[in-house]
Each structure stands twice: as C-alpha cells, then as structure tokens.
C-alpha positions as CSV (number, residue, x, y, z in Angstrom):
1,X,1.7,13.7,-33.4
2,X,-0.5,12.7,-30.7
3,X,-3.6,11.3,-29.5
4,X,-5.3,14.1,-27.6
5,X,-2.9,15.8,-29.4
6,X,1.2,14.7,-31.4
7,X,3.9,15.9,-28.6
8,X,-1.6,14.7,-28.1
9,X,-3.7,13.9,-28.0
10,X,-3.3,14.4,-30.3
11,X,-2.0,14.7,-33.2
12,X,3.0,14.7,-44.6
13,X,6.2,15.9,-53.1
14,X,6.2,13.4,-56.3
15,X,9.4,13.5,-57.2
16,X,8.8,16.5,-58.9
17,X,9.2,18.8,-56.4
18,X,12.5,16.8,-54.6
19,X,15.1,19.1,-55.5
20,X,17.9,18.3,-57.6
21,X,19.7,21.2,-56.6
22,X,19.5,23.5,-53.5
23,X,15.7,23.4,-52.5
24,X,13.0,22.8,-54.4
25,X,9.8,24.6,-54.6
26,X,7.3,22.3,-52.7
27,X,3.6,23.2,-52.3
28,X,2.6,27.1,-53.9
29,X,5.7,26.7,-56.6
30,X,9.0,28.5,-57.1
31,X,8.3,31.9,-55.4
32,X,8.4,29.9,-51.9
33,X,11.6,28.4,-53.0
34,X,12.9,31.6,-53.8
35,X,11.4,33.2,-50.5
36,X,13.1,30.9,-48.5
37,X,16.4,31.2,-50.4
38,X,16.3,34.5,-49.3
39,X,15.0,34.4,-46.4
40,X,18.1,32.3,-45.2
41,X,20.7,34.5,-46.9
42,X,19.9,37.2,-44.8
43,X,19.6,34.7,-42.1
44,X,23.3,34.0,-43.0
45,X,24.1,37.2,-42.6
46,X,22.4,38.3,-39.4
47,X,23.2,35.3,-37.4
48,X,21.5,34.6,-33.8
49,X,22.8,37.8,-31.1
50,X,23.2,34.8,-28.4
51,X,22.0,36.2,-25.0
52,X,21.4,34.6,-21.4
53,X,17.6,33.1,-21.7
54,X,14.7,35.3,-20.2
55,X,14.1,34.3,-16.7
56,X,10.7,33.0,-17.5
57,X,12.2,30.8,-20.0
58,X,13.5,29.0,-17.2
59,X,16.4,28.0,-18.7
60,X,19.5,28.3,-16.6
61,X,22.8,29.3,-17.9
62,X,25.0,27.9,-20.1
63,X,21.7,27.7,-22.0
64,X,22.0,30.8,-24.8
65,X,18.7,32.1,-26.4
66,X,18.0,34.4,-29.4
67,X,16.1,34.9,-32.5
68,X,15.6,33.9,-36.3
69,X,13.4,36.1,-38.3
70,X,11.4,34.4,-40.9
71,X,8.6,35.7,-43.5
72,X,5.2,34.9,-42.3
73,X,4.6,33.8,-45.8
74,X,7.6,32.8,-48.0
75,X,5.8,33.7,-51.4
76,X,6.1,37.4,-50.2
77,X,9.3,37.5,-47.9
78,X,9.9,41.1,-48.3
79,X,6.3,41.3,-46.6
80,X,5.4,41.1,-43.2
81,X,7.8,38.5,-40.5
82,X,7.7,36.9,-36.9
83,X,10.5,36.0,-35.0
84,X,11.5,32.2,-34.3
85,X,12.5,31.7,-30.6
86,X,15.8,29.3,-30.4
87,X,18.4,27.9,-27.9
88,X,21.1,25.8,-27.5
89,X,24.3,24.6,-25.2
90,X,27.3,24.2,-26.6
91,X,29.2,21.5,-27.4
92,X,31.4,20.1,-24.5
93,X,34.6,18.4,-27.0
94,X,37.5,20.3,-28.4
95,X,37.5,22.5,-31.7
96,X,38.2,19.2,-33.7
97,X,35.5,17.6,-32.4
98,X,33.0,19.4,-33.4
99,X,30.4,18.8,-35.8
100,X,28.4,21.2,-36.1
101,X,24.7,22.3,-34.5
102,X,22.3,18.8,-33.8
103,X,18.6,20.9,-33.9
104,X,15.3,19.3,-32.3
105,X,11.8,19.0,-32.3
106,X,9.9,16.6,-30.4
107,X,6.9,16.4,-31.8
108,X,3.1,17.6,-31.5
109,X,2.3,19.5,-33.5
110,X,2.5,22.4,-30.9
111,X,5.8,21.0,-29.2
112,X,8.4,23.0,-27.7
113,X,12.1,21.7,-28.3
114,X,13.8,24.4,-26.1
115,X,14.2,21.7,-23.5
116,X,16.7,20.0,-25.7
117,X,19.7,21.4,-25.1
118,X,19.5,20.6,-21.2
119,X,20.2,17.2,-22.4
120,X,24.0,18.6,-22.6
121,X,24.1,21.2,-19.3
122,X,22.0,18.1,-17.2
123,X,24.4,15.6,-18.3
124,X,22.2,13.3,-19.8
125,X,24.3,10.3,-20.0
126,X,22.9,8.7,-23.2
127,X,23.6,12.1,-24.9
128,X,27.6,12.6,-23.7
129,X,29.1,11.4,-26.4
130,X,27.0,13.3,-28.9
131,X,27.6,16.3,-26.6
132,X,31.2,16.4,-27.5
133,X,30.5,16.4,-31.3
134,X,27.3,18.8,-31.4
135,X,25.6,22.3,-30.3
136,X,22.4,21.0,-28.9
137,X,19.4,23.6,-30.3
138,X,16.1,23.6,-30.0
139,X,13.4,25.9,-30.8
140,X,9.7,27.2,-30.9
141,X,7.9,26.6,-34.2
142,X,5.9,29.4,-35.8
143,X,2.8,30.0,-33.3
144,X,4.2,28.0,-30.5
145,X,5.7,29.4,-27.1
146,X,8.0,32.4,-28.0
147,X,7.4,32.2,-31.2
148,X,4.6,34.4,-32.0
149,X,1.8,32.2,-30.3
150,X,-1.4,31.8,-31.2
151,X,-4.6,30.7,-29.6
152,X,-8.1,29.1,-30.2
153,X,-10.0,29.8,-27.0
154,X,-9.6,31.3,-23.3
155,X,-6.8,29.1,-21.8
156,X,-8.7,29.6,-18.6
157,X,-11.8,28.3,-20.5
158,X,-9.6,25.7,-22.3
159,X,-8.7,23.7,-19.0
160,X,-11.7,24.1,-17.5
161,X,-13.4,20.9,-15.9
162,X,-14.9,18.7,-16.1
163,X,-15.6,18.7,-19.7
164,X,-18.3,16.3,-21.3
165,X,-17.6,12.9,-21.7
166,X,-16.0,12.2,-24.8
167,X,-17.9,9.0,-25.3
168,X,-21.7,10.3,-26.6
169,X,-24.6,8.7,-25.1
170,X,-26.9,9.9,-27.7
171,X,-27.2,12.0,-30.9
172,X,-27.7,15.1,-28.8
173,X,-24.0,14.7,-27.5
174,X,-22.9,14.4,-30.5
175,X,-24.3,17.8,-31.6
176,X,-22.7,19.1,-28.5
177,X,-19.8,18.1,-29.1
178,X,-20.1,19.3,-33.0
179,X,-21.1,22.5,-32.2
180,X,-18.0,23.6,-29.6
181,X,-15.6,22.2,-32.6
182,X,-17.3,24.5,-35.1
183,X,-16.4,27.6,-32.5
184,X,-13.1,26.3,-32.0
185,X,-12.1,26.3,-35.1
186,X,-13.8,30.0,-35.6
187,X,-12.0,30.9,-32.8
188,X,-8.4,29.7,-34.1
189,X,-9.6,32.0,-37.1
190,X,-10.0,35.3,-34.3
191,X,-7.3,34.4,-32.4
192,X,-4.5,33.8,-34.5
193,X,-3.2,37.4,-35.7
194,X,-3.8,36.3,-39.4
195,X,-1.5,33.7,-39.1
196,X,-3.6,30.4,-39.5
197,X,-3.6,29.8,-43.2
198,X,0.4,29.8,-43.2
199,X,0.8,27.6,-40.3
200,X,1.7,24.7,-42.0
201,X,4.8,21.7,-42.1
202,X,5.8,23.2,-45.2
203,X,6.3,26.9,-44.1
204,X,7.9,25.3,-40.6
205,X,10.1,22.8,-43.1
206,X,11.3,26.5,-44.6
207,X,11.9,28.1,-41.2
208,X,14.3,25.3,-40.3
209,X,15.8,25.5,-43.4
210,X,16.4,29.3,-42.0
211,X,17.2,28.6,-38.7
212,X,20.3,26.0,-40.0
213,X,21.6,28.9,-42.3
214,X,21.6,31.8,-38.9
215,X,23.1,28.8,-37.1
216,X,26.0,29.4,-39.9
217,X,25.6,25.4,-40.4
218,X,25.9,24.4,-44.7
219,X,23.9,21.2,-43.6
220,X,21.0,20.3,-41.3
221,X,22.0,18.1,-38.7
222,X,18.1,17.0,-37.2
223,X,16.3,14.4,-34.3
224,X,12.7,14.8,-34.8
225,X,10.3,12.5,-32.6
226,X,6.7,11.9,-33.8
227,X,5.2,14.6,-35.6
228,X,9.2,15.6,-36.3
229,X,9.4,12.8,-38.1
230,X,6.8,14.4,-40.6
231,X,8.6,17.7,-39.9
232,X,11.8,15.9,-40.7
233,X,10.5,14.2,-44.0
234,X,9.3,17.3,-45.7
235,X,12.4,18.9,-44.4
236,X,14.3,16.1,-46.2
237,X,11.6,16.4,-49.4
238,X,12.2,20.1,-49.9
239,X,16.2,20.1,-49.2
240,X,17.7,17.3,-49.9
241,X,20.9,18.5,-50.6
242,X,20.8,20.4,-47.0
243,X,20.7,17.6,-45.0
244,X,24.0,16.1,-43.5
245,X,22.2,14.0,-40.6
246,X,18.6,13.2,-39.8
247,X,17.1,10.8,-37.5
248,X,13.6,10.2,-37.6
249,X,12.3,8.8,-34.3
250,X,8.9,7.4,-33.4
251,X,7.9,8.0,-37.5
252,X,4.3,9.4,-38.3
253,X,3.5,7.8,-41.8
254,X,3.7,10.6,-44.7
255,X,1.7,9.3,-47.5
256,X,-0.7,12.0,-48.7
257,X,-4.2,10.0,-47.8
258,X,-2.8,9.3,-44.2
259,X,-2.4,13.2,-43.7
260,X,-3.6,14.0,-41.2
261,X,-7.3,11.8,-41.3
262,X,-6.5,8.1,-41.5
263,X,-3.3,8.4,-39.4
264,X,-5.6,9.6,-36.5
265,X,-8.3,6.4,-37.1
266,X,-5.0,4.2,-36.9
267,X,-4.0,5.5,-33.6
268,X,-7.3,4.8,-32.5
269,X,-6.2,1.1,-33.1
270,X,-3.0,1.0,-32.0
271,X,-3.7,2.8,-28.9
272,X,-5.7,0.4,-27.9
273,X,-3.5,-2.2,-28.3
274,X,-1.1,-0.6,-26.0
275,X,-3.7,0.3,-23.3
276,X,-4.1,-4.0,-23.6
277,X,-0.1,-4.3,-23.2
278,X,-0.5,-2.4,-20.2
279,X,-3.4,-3.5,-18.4
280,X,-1.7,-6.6,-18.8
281,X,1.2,-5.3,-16.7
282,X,-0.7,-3.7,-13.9
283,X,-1.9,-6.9,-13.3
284,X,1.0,-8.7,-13.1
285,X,1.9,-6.5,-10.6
286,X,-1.4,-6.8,-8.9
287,X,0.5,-7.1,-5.3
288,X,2.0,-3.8,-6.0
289,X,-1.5,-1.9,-7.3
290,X,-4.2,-4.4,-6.0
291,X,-6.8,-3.3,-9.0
292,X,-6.7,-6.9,-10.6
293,X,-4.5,-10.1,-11.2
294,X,-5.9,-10.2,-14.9
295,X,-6.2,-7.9,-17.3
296,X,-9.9,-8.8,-17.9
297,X,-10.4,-7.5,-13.7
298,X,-8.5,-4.2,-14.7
299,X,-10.5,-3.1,-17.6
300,X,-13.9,-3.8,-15.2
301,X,-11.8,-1.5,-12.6
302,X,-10.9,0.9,-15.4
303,X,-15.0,0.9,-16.8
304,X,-16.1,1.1,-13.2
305,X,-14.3,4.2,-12.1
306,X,-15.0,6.0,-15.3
307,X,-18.9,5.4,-14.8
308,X,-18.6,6.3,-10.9
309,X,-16.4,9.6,-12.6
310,X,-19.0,10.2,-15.2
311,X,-22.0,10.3,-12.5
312,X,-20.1,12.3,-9.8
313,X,-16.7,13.9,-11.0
314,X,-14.2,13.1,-8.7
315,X,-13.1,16.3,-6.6
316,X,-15.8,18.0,-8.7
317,X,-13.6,18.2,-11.8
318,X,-11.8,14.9,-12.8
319,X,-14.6,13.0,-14.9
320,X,-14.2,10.3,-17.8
321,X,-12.5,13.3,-20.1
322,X,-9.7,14.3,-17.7
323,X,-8.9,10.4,-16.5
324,X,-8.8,9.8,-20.4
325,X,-6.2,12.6,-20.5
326,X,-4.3,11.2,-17.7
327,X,-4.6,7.2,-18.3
328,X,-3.6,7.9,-22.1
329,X,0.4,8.8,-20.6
330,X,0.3,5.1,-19.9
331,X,0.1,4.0,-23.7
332,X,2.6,6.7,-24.6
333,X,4.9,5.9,-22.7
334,X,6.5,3.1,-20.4
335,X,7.8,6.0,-18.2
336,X,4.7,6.5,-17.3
337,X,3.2,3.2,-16.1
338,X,4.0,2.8,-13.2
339,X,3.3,6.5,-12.3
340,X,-0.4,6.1,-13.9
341,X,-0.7,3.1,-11.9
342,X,0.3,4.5,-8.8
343,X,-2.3,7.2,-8.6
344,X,-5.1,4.7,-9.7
345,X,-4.3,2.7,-6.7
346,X,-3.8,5.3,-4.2
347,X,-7.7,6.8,-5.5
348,X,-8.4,3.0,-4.5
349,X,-6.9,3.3,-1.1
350,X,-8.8,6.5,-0.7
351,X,-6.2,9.3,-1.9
352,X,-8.9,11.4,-4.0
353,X,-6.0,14.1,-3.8
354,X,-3.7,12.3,-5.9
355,X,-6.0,11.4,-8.8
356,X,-7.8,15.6,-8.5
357,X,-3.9,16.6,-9.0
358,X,-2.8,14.4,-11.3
359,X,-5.7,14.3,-13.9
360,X,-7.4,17.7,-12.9
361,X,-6.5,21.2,-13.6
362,X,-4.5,23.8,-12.0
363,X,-6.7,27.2,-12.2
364,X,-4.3,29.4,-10.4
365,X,-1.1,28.0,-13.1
366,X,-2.6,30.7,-16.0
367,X,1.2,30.4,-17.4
368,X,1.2,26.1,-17.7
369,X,-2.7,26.8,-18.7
370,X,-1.8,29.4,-21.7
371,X,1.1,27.0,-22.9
372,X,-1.4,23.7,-22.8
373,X,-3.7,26.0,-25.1
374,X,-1.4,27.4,-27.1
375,X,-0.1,23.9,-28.1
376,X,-3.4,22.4,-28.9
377,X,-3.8,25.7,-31.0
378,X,-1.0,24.9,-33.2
379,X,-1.9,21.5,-33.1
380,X,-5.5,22.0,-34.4
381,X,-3.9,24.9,-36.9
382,X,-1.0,22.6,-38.7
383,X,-3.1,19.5,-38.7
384,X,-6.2,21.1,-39.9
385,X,-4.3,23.7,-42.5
386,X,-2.0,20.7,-43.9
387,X,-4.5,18.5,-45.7
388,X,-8.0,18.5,-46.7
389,X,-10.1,17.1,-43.9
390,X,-13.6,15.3,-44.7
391,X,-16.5,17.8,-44.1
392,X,-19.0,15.4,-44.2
393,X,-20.3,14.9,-40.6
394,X,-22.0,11.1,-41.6
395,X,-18.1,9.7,-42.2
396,X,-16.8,10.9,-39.2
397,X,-19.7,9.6,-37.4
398,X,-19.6,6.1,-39.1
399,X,-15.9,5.7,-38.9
400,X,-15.8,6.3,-35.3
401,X,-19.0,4.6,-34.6
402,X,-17.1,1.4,-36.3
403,X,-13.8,1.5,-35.0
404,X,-15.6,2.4,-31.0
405,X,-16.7,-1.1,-31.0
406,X,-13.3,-2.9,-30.7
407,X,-11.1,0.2,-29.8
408,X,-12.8,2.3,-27.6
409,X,-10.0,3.3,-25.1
410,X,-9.1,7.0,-27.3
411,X,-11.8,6.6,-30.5
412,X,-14.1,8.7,-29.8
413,X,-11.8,11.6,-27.5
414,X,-9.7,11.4,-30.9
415,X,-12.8,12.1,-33.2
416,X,-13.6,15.8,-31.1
417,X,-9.8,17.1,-30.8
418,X,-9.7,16.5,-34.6
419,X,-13.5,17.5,-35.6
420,X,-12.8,21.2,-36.1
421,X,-11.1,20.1,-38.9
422,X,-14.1,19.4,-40.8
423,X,-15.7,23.1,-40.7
424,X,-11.7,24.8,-40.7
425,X,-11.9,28.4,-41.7
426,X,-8.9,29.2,-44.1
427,X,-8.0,26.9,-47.0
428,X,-6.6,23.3,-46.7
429,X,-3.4,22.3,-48.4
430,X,-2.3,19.9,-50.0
431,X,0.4,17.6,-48.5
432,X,3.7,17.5,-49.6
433,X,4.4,14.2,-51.5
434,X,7.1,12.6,-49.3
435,X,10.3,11.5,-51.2
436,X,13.6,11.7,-52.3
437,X,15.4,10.3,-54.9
438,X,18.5,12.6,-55.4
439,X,21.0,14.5,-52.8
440,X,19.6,13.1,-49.6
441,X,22.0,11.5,-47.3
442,X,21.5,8.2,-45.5
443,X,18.2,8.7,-42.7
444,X,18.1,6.9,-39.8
445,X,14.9,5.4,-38.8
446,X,14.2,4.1,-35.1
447,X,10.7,2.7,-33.9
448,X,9.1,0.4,-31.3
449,X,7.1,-2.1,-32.8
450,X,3.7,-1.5,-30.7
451,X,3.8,2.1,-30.7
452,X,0.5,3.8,-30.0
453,X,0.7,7.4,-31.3
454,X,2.6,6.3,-34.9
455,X,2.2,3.2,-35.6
456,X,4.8,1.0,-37.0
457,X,3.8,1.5,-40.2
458,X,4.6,5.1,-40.6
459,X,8.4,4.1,-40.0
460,X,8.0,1.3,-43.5
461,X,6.9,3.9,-45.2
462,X,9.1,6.4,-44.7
463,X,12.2,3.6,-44.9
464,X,10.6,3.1,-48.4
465,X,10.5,6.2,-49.8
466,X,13.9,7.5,-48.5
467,X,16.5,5.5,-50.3
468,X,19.3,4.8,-48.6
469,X,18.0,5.0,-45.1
470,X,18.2,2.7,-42.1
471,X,15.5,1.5,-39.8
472,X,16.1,0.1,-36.4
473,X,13.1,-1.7,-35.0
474,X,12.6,-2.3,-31.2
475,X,11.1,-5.5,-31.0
476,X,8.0,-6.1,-28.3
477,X,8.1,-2.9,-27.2
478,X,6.0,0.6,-27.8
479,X,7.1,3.6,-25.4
480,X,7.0,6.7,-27.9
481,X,10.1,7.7,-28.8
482,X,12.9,5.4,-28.1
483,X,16.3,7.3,-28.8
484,X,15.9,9.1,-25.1
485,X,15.1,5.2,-23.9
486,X,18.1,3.1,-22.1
487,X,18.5,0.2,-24.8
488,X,22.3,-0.2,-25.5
489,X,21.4,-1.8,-28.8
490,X,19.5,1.4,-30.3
491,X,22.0,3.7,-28.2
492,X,25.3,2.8,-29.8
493,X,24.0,2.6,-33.1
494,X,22.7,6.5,-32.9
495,X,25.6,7.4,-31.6
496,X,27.4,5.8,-34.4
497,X,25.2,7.3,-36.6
498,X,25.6,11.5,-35.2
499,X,29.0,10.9,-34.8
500,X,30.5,8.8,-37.7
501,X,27.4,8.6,-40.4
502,X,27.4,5.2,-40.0
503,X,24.2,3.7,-40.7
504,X,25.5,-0.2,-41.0
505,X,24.7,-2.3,-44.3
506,X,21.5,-3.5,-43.4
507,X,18.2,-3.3,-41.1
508,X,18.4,-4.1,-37.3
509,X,16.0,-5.3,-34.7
510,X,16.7,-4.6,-31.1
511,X,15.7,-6.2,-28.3
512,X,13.1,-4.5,-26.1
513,X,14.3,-2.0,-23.2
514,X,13.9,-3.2,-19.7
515,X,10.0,-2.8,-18.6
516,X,9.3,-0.6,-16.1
517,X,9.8,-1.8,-12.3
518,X,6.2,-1.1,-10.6
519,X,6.2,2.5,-8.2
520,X,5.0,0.9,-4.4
521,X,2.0,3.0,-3.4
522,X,2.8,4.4,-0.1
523,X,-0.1,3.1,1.1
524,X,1.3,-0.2,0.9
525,X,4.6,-0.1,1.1
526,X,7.1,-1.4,3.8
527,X,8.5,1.4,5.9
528,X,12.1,1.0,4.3
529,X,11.1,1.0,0.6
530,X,12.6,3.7,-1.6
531,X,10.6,5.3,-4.0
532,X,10.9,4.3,-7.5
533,X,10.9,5.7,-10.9
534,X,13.0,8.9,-12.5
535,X,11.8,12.1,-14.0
536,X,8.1,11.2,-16.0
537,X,7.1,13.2,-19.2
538,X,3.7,15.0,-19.5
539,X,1.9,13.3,-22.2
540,X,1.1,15.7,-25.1
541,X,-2.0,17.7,-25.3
C-alpha cells in the first residue's frame, strides 16, 4: 500500500467465515468457496506449461514463465476466465532440500512480483540460503501487467506534466481537483473490460489460493510486503489450513474501519514523521549536500524550491506534484536518501537535468508510461472496490484540512489519488474480517518502527488477531520493507523461519540497520571518490 500509491502513493472475516476446514466462504458466501475449490482442482490438474519468458518480459533465462487460469468471478467459475501471468527460478539445493514453491507479492496494490525470482538467478546474498530450500515465484495479480490489465486513463495523458499542485490554494482547486477524480473513476469503469467490480483482495486471496494448487504445492508458502501483508491476511482468513509459511513484512493494519480510509489519513502522519527523520539526516550531512546544517534550514530549502517549482516548473514539467512524487522515495525508503538528496543538491549546483529526469516524465517510454498507469489503475480499482469509501465531499475536506496543518508533507497529494473513491462506479464491498482462530500455522511478522506507508500499528494488529504468530520489530528505523534490508538480527531469524518454521518463543526487537552513507554530488566531490550507493527502488505509484 502506498502513499501516492501501496508498492504509492499510494495505497482488509469474524470468525465465522475462518474456515475450519479447507477454505471458507469469505465475502458473497459459499458459492465462492466452492468456485475457488474448483477452480484449483482443475488448476491441479493443468499445472503451469513452463516456458522461457517473452522477451519483453525481460526476464533472462533460468527465469520460467506461464499461466494460471482463474474465473473472473468465483461465484460463476464455469463462466467467463483471464489468465494469471507467473514466474519463478528454481531452487538451487538438492532434491532433499527442497521445500516447496516460496510465492511473492510486494505490495501496491498494482505491484508486479515477477521480479522475485531474480533474487535466486542474481544471487542475492540474503536470499541463498532460502534459495536452496525454495522455488522463488512471483506473479501479476488480476488487472496488473500480463495479467489482463486494466486502465483508467490515457497513460500518455496519465504522466503528463506538470499536473496541478496537489496543495489547493482555494476552493476552486479543490473543485478541480474533484472533478478529474470523478472522470477517473468513470474512466476505470470504460476501461476495465468489465472487470472492476471483481477486482478485489478477496478474489486475488482466491487466485493465489489457485496459483499454489497449479504450482502442485498442498500448502502456501508466502512473503507479502505492504499491501501483501493485507493480501497475505485475507489469504490466511480464507485458508487457514492452506498455509504452511507466511511472512508478513511492512504490515498494512486489517481492521475493517481502517480499510482502505483511515489507513490512508494515518500515513499522512507517519509520513511525515519520516520526511522529519530525514531532513534531519540531510543535514547532518550538510558538507556532503550543502542545503542546510538543521533540519529547520532544509524544510525552508524544501518550501522554497517547491514555491520557485510552483511559479515556473522546472524544465517546464517538474512542479510541486512531480518533486512530491520524487522527494516521497526518501520516506519510503532509506535506499533512497541519499539518492533523493543527491539530485536536490546537484539542482542547487545548477544541474536542472538531474532533477527534469529524476522527477519528470519520459514521453517517448509509452511501455514504463502504460505500466505506471496500469498500476495506479489497479490500485484505485482494489482500494476503491474493497470497502465502502465516504461520499460525502465535507469529510474529506475537513479531515484533510485538519491533519494539512501539522502533516503537510503527503496530506493533501494523498486526499486526490484516493478521492475517486468517493463517487466509484460499481459497488463497494465489504472487508473481510481479519482472523484466524483454527488451522493457521505460526505467521511471522517483521516491521520498522517508524514506517511511513504502514504504520507500526498495522503489524499489532495483525500479531493480535493471528494467534500464534511472531513479530520482530526494528527499533529506530522505518525503510519499507525490511526483510530485503541488511540487518543480521532480522535476517537469521527469516531464514530460520522459511527454512526450519522456527518462529522462537517470544517477540524480538532488532537493532536498526546501518543508515545510509551520504552519495557525494559530483559537483563536490574529490577527484578520487567512488560513487556510492547500490541498486535504488522506484517508489510506488
């Protein structure tokens, strides 16, 4: 989930429905249950047909890809199906080894996990020893990627800048901005190929549940980040008794009047909080950046150049919206500090090329365009289509209005990604009542303390209502998603976990990992430094 959407952006039963047996029937009542029973016996049957990955995939061999076919909707799975796009690399250990598949999904929603399985041909070293054990597998979620993708708007459109500045001046930008979420959401409607109304957590809960039985796996092995962490909880709601492993990373908080409203107003808060942690760490590293020794200086930097943006857009297309989108990879992720930084201070030094190409669009990339739409599209269409959203314009207004004052680093950018919401075209659900009493195995739980897209108290409630589980707790730390983070404490006690189902008698509260070394500006640095810094994440949109 995310701020300007959950992989951004942004962006979750009683115990009635936790099954006591094989499944149990969730929101709409037995017929999905027995749609989805059947749906992955005949998955059983048909397996994937493994083949070498597209070329525009671009996903190099030993990387396999295939298809799962699913029922569009699982109250009717004779009726019409799409096809669910998957991968995976094999496990590197012997026959006895093995363990099974380890499947993936890192978030959004509108997130793409068919990056996962490089973890295993790239040699990830914090993933080795699971590599052994495990099939890495990730895939496309119904209406993202290859998996029959949907759209709300022109992508072309969609990227196109610079956009108005998500902070209103007056009441007339407010109906501005109300008016283009009304078309968006009419446009998910046109452009979805009558798929909106089923593309919710529940149905892509059932698809996994089908995707683990064409995998020929009896239980779910599952790493969810973020919004996988919701994915993962209905998953563990619905099935119980289908889950052999699940690790629930960077934990969106489930509880049916969090879904999806109020958990968006609390990452308004505890983005903030992290944009303070990090302002605070450009500036101790003001010899590096030269923006400000305090973090008091920063934020004036930070307020002047989005005013100097907002009157002339820098390189005609970056203004406050697209340095919002850029600036928030700093609060979701340490990774990214020192890169966000970096470009700041170059802008400063008079490199308006680095700050157009790192926070503006690329109009000639139409494919990196279509896939940034498509995963706000599915992002709009889960959230939206999961949970009745209010429709009364005055609380939106107020709330944001109120929480602008103190927070206003994402408040009001978060308000319009979520507003079409409030006028959504096909009928809301209700949210799955997260819990499980009976059948479900041990879940481990791992979260940073100051994390800005789910806050830390997403992870206690999930620990609460999953008995038996585990939570590990990085202490004084908030990068988003910590099981792909170097801390050796949170790194042997996963592996433990996928490998042995040890989960340890009690809680545990790492350390922090080490804070990001600052990236010299070229600008300023000595002729023999070495550039700093490894492989940086795009934040989720």
């Amino acid at each position: 989930m995310g701020a300007t959407a959950l992989a951004a952006g942004l962006v979750v039963v009683p115990s009635a429905f936790a099954a006591t047996g094989s499944d149990g029937p969730g929101p709409g009542g037995n017929a999905e249950a027995r749609g989805v029973q059947a749906a992955a016996a005949r998955a059983a049957k048909e397996g994937v047909d493994w083949k070498d990955c597209p070329k525009d995939w671009d996903l190099a061999k030993p990387v396999q890809c295939g298809f799962v076919t699913v029922p569009v909707d699982y109250a009717d799975p004779g009726g019409r199906t799409i096809e669910i796009a998957v991968d995976r690399a094999k496990s590197t250990g012997g026959k006895k080894e093995r363990q099974g598949s380890l499947i993936y999904n890192p978030g959004g929603p509108g997130g793409s996990g068919l990056a996962f399985p490089t973890r295993i041909t790239q040699d990830n070293p914090l993933w080795k020893k699971t590599a052994k054990a495990y099939d890495f597998v990730g895939f496309d979620p119904r209406g993202v990627g290859h998996s029959s993708p949907i759209s709300c708007m022109d992508p072309q459109e969609y990227v196109k800048a610079p956009k108005q500045d998500p902070v209103p001046d007056d009441e007339a930008d407010k109906r501005a901005q109300r008016k283009l979420a009304k078309e968006y959401a009419q446009g998910c409607k046109e452009r979805s190929h009558g798929l909106l109304q089923h593309m919710t957590t529940p149905n892509t809960a059932r698809d996994l549940d089908v995707i683990r039985a064409a995998l020929g796996d009896k239980k779910l092995n599952y790493l969810g980040v973020s919004y996988g962490t919701y994915l993962g909880s209905v998953y563990g709601t619905l099935f119980p008794t289908h889950v052999r492993r699940m690790i629930v990373d960077s934990v969106v908080n489930p509880s049916r009047d969090q879904i999806w409203y109020q958990n968006n107003l609390d990452q308004d808060v505890a983005f903030q909080t992290r944009w303070e942690d990090w302002k605070k760490w450009v500036a101790e590293h003001d010899s590096t950046y030269g923006i400000g020794d305090t973090a008091a200086k920063v934020e004036t930097e930070w307020k002047k150049l989005r005013a100097e943006a907002k009157k002339k857009p820098v390189g005609g297309v970056v203004g406050p919206a697209e340095l919002l989108s850029f600036f928030q990879n700093a609060p979701y992720y340490d990774q990214m500090w020192a890169e966000v930084a970096k470009v700041w201070s170059a802008y400063r030094g008079g490199d308006e090329k680095a700050l157009v190409e790192a926070a503006g669009p690329d109009m000639d990339d139409k494919a990196g365009n279509a896939a940034s739409e498509n995963g706000n599209a599915v992002y709009t269409a889960v959230e939206c289509t999961d949970a009745k959203w209010p429709t009364n314009w005055e609380k939106w207004d107020r709330d944001s209005t109120r929480l602008h004052k103190k927070h206003p680093f994402l408040t009001w950018s978060n308000a319009w990604l979520n507003l079409p919401c409030a006028t959504w075209p096909v009928k809301q659900q209700r949210p799955v009542e997260v819990g499980a009493d009976k059948g479900l195995p041990h879940v481990l739980i791992t979260q940073a303390e100051r994390d800005a897209a789910t806050p830390y108290g997403g992870a206690l409630e999930v620990h609460k209502r999953f008995k038996g589980s585990r939570l590990i707790t990085e202490r004084d730390a908030g990068s988003h998603g910590i099981t792909n983070v170097e801390n050796d404490c949170i790194n042997k006690r996963v592996d433990a976990y996928l490998l042995k189902g040890t989960v340890g008698g009690k809680d545990v509260t790492c350390g922090p990992h080490k804070e990001p070394a600052p990236q010299l500006v070229p600008s300023l640095a000595q002729p023999d430094a070495q550039p700093g810094g490894a492989a940086l994440p795009k934040a989720p949109r």
